[in-house]
TORPA-4810 file (N, C-alpha, C, O; in nm, 3 decimals):
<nodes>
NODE_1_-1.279_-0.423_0.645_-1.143_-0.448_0.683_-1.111_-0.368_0.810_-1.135_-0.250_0.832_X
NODE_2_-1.036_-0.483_0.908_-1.077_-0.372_1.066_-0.905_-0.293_1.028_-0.879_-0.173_1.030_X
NODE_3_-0.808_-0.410_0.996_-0.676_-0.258_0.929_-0.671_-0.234_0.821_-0.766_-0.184_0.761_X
NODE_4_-0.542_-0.269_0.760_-0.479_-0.233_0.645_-0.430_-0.336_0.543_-0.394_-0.327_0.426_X
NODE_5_-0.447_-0.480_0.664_-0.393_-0.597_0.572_-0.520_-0.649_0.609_-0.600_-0.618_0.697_X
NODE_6_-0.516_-0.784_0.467_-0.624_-0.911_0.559_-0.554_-1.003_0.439_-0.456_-0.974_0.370_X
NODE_7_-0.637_-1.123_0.438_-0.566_-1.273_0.384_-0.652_-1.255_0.241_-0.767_-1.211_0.232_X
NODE_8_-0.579_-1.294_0.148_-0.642_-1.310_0.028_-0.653_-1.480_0.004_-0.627_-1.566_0.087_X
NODE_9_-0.690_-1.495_-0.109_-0.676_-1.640_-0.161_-0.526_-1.657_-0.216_-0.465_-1.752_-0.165_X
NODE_10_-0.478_-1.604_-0.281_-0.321_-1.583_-0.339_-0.262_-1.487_-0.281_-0.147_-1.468_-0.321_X
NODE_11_-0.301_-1.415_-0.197_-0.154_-1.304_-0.109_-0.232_-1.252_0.000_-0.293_-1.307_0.091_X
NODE_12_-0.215_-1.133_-0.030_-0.297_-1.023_0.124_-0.354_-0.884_0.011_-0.314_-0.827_-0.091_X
NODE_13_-0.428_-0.881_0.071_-0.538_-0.739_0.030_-0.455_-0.613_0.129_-0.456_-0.621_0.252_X
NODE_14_-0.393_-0.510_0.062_-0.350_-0.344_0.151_-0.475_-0.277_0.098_-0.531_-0.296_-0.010_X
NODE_15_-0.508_-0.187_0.206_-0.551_-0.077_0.204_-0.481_0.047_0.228_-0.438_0.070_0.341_X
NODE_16_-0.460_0.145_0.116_-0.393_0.247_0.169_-0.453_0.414_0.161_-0.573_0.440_0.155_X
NODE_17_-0.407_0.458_0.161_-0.450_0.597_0.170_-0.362_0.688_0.142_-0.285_0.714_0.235_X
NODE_18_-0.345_0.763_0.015_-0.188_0.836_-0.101_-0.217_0.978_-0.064_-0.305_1.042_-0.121_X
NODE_19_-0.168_1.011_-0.002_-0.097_1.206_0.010_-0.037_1.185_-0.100_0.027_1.080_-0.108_X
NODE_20_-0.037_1.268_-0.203_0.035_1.321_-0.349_0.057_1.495_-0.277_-0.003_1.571_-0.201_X
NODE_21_0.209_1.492_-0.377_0.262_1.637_-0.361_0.273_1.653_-0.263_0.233_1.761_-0.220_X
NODE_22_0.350_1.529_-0.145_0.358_1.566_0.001_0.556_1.637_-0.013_0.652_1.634_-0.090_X
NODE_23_0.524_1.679_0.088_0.696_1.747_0.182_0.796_1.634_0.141_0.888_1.604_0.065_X
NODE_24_0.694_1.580_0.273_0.798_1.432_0.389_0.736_1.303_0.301_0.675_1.229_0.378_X
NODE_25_0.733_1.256_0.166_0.731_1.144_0.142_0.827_1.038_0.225_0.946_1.044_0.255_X
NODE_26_0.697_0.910_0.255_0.735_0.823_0.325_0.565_0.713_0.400_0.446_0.739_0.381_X
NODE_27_0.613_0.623_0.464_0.501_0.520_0.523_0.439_0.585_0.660_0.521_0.608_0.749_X
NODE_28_0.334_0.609_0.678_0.276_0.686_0.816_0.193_0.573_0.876_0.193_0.462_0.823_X
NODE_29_0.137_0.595_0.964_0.069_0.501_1.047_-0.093_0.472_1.003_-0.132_0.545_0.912_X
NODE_30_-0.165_0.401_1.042_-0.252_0.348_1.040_-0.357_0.442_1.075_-0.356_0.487_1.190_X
NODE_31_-0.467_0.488_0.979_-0.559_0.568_1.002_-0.702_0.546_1.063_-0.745_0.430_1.058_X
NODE_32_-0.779_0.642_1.119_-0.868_0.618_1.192_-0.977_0.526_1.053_-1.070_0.457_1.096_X
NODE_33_-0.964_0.531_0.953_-0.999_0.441_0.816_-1.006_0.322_0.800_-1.099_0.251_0.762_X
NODE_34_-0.828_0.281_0.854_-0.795_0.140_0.884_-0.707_0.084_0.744_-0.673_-0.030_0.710_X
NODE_35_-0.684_0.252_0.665_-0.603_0.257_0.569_-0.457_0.292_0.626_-0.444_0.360_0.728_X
NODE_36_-0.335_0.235_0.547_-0.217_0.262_0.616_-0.134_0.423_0.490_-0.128_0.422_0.367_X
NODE_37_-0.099_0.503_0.561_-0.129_0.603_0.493_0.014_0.650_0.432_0.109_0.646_0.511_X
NODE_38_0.034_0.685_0.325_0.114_0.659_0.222_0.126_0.824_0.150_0.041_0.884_0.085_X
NODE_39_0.285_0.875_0.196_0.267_0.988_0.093_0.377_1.004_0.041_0.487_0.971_0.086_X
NODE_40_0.340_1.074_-0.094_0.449_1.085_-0.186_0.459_1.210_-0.265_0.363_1.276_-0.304_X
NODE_41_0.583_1.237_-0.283_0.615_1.376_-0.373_0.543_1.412_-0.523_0.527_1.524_-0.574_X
NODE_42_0.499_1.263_-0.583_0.463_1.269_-0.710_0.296_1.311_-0.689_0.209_1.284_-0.606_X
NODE_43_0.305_1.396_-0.815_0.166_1.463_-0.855_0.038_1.366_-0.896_0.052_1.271_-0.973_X
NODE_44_-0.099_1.405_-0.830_-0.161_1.251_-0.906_-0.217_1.280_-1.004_-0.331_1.327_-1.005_X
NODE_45_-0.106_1.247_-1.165_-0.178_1.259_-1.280_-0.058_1.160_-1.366_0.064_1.145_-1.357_X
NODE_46_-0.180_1.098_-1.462_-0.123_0.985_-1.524_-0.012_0.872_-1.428_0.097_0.821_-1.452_X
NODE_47_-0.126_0.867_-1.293_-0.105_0.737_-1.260_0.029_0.759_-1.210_0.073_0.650_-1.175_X
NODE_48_0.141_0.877_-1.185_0.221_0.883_-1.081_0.247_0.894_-0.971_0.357_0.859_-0.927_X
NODE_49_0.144_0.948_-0.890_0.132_0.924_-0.712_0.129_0.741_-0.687_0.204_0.680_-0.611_X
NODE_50_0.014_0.677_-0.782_0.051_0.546_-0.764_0.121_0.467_-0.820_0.093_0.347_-0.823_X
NODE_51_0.221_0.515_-0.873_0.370_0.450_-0.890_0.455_0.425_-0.825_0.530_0.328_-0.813_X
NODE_52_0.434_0.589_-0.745_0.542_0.583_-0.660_0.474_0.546_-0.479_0.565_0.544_-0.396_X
NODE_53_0.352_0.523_-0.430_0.336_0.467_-0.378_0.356_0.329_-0.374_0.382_0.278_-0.265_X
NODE_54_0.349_0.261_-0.471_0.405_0.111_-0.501_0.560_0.130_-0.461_0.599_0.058_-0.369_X
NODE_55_0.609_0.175_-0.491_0.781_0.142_-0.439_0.811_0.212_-0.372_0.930_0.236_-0.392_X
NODE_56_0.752_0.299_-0.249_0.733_0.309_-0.150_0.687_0.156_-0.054_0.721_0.108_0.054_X
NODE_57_0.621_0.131_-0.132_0.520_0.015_0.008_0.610_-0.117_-0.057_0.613_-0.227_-0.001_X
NODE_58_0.671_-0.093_-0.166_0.757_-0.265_-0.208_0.869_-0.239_-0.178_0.948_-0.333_-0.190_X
NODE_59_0.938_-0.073_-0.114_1.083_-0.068_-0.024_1.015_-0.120_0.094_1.045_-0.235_0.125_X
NODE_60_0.946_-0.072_0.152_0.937_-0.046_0.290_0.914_-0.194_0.365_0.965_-0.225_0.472_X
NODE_61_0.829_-0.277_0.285_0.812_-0.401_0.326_0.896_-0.540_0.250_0.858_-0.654_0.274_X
NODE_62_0.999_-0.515_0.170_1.083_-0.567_0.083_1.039_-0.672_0.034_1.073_-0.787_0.063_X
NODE_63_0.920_-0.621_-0.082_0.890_-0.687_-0.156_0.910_-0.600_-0.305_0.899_-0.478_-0.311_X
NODE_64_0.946_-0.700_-0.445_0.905_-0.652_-0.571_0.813_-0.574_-0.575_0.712_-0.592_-0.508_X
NODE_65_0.833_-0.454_-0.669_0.734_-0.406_-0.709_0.627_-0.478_-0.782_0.511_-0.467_-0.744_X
NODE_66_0.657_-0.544_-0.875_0.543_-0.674_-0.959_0.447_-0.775_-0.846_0.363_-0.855_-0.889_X
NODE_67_0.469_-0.762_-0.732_0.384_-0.860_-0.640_0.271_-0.743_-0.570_0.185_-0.769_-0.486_X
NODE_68_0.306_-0.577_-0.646_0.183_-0.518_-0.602_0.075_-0.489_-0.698_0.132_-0.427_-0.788_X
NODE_69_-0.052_-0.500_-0.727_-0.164_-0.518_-0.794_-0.232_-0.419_-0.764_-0.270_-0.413_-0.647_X
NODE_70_-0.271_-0.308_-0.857_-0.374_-0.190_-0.789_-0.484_-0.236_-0.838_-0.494_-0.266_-0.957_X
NODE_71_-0.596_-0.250_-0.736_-0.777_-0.351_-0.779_-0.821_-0.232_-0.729_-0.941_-0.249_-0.749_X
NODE_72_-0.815_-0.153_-0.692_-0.897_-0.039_-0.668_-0.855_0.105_-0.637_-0.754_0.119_-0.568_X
NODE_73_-0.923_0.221_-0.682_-0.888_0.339_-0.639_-0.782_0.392_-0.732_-0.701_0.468_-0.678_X
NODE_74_-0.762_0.364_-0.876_-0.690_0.432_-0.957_-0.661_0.582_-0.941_-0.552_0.639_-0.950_X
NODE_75_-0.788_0.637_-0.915_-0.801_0.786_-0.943_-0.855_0.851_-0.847_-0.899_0.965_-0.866_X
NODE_76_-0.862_0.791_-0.730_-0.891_0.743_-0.611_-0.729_0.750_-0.439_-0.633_0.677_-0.416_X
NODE_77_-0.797_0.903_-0.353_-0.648_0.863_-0.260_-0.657_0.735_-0.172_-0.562_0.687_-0.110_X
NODE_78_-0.805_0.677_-0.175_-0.790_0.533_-0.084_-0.780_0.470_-0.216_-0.836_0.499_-0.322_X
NODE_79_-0.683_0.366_-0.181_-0.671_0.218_-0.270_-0.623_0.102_-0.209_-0.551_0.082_-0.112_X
NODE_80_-0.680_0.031_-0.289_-0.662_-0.137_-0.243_-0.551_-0.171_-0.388_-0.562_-0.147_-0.508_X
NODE_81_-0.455_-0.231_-0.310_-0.346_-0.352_-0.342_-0.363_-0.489_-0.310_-0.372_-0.536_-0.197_X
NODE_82_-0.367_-0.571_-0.456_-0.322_-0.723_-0.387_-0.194_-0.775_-0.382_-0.142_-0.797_-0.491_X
NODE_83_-0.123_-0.804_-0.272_0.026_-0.835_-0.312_0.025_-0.947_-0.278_-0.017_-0.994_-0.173_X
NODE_84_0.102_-1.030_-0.421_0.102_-1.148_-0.440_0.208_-1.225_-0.346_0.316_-1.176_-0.314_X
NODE_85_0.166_-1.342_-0.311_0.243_-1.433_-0.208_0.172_-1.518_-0.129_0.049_-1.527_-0.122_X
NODE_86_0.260_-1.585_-0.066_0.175_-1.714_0.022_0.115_-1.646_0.136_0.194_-1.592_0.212_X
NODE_87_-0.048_-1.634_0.171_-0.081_-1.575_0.198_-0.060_-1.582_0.398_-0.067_-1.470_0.446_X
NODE_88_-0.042_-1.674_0.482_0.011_-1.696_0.601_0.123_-1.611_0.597_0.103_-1.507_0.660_X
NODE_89_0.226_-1.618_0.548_0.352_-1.577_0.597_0.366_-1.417_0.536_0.439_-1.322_0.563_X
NODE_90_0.260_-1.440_0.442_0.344_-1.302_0.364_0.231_-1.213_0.492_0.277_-1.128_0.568_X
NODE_91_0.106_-1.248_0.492_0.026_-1.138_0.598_0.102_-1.180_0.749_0.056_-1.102_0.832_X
NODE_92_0.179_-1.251_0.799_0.267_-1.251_0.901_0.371_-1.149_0.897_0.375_-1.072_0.993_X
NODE_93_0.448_-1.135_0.810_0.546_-1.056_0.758_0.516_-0.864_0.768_0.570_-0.769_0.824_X
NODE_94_0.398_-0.888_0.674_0.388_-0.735_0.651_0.306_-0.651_0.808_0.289_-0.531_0.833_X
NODE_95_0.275_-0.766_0.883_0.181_-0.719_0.952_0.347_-0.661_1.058_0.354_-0.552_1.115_X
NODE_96_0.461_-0.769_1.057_0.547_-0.725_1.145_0.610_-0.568_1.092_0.681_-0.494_1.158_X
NODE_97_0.583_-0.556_1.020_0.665_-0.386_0.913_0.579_-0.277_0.928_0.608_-0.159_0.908_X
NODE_98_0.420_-0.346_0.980_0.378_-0.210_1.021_0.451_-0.095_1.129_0.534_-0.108_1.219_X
NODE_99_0.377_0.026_1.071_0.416_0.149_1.178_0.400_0.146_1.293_0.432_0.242_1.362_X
</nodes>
């Protein structure tokens, strides 16, 4: 993946990258990874850093939280999201909300 989005069959594939127990929770820019980098106040245990990265990335790009899918990196600070949607417009869309 050369960024952070690409086209799925049913939505778009994110790649991100979770700072847990950050300061400045919030959406950062695009890493030399090609993960879009994501930090949040919550601690990563029992699956709360990626909670609250999900509604982080479903404010920021105004989508439901339920259209984000964690397929990889549970326990893991890189992870892949599938967020569900028509996959043209919705990877048109999110690509315009990047940092």
């Amino acid at each position: 993946m050369a960024g952070p989005l690409a086209a799925a069959p049913d939505g778009v594939w994110l790649a991100v990258r979770v700072t847990p127990r950050s300061r400045r929770p919030g959406i950062g820019g695009v890493g030399s990874d090609g993960a879009l980098a994501v930090a949040v106040s919550a601690a990563p245990e029992d699956g709360k850093a990626t909670q609250a990265a999900v509604e982080l990335l479903a404010a920021h790009f105004g989508l439901p939280r339920r259209a984000f899918t964690l397929t990889q990196g549970a326990a893991a600070r890189r992870k892949r999201f599938r967020v569900e949607g028509p996959p043209a417009s919705l990877l048109a869309a999110m690509r315009a909300k990047l940092p």
